[in-house]
C-alpha positions, 0 to 999 in steps of 0.5 A: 673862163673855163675851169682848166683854163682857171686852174692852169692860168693860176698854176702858172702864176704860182711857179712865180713863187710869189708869196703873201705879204710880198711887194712886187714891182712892176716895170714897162706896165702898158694896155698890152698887159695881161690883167688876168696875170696882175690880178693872180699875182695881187691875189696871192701876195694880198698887196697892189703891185708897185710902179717905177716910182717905188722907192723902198725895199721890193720882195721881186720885181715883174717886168713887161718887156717888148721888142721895141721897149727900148734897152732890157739891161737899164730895165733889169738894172732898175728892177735891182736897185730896190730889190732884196738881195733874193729876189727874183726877176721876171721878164714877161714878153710876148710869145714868139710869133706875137709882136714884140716877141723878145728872143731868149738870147736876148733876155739872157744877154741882157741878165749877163750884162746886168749881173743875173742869170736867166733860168726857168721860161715858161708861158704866163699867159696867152699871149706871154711867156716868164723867163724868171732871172736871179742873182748870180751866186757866189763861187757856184 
């Protein structure tokens, strides 16, 4: 990997806003995933990121999410049950015109239904891209 390709895969993984010590859950892991991106976002939080299983109290959560992955809402859902009040919500999926691309439309449908709200999408990769979702605030 060339230096400008290294810089920029780790600039993109910083605008997670993962920060050391954090637990980040990982949803719908598959062979299709990007192990450069696992490996920057480990590297920076210090920790191995956690699966499904997970039971305890998680700083964000990362969710690979395909066309044919079934329903994105129980997967955002799921993501929510052990996540801090604060924490964000990734939803990492293929980039239009991959296979199993997932529409922005269809993201934020999915974030509505579940009580978050889709903000910021930006490639995470090169084959995916990183709608970042949180926490509907209050009275805002």
């Amino acid at each position: 990997m060339s230096s400008t390709a290294d810089d920029s895969a780790t600039q993109a993984v910083t605008r997670l806003g993962f920060t050391a010590g954090q637990v980040i859950q990982e949803l719908n892991y598959d062979d299709d995933v990007d192990a450069d991106v696992r490996t920057r976002i480990e590297a920076v939080t210090g920790t191995e990121l956690v699966d499904e299983d997970y039971d305890d109290v998680t700083d964000g959560a990362i969710i690979w999410f395909r066309e044919d992955d079934g329903d994105l809402t129980d997967a955002l859902v799921d993501a929510t049950s052990v996540l801090e009040d604060s924490g964000p919500i990734w939803v990492f999926s293929p980039k239009a015109g991959r296979a199993g691309h997932v529409s922005h439309s269809d993201i934020e449908e999915a974030a509505t239904t579940s009580g978050l709200h889709a903000m910021s999408t930006f490639a995470i990769g090169p084959d995916w891209s990183a709608t970042r979702l949180s926490t509907r605030g209050r009275g805002k």
